[in-house]
Wavefront OBJ file of the C-alpha trace (Angstrom):
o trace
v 113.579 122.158 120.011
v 110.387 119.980 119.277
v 108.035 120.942 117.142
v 104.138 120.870 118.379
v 101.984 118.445 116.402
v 99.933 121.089 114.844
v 102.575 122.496 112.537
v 102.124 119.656 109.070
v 106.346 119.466 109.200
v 106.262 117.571 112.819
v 104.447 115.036 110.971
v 106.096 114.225 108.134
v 109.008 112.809 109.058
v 107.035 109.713 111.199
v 105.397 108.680 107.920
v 107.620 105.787 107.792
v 106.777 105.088 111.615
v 103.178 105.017 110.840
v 103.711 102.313 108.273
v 106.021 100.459 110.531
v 103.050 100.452 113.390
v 100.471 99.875 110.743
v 102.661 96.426 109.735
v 102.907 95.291 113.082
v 98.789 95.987 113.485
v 97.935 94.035 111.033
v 100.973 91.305 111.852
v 99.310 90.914 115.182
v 95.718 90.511 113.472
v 97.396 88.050 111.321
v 98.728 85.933 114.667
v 95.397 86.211 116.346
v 93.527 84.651 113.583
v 95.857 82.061 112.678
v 95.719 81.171 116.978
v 91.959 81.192 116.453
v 91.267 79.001 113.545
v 93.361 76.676 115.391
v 91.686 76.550 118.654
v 88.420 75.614 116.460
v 88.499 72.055 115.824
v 87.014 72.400 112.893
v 89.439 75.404 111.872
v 92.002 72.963 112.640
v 90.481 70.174 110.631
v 90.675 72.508 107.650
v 94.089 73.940 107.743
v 95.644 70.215 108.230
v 93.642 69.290 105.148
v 94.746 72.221 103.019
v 98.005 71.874 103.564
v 98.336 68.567 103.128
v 96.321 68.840 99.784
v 98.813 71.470 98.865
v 102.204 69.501 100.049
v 100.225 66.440 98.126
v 100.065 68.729 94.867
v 103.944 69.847 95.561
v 104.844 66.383 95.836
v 103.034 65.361 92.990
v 104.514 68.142 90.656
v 108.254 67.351 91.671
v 107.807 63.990 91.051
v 105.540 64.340 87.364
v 108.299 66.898 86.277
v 111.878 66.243 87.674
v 111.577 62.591 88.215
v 109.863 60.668 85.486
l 1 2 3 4 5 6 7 8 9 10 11 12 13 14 15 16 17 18 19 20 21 22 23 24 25 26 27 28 29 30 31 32 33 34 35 36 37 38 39 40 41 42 43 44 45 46 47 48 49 50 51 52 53 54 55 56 57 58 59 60 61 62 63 64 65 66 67 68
């Protein structure tokens, strides 16, 4: 039989649910600001410049340690 919501037992096994919904709140926050930032131009403009920085920097680290 279910249990009502009062009793503090009902609850306790959906902890893991709660942190499963919580996840996918703050995945979806996560997706909506990353769509944002790149509808603004100059959002845009500065996400293609740090990651280019940063794959310049990767680059430049594989090639200063492995190759020469």
């Amino acid at each position: 039989m279910l249990k009502s919501s009062d009793e503090p037992a009902a609850t306790e096994g959906w902890k893991g649910l709660k942190e499963i919904d919580r996840a996918i709140a703050e995945n979806r926050l996560t997706a909506y600001t990353w769509k944002k930032t790149w509808a603004d131009p100059w959002g845009r403009a500065a996400m293609v410049t740090v990651f280019t920085l940063l794959a310049a920097y990767v680059i430049f680290v594989i090639i200063n340690d492995l190759i020469l």
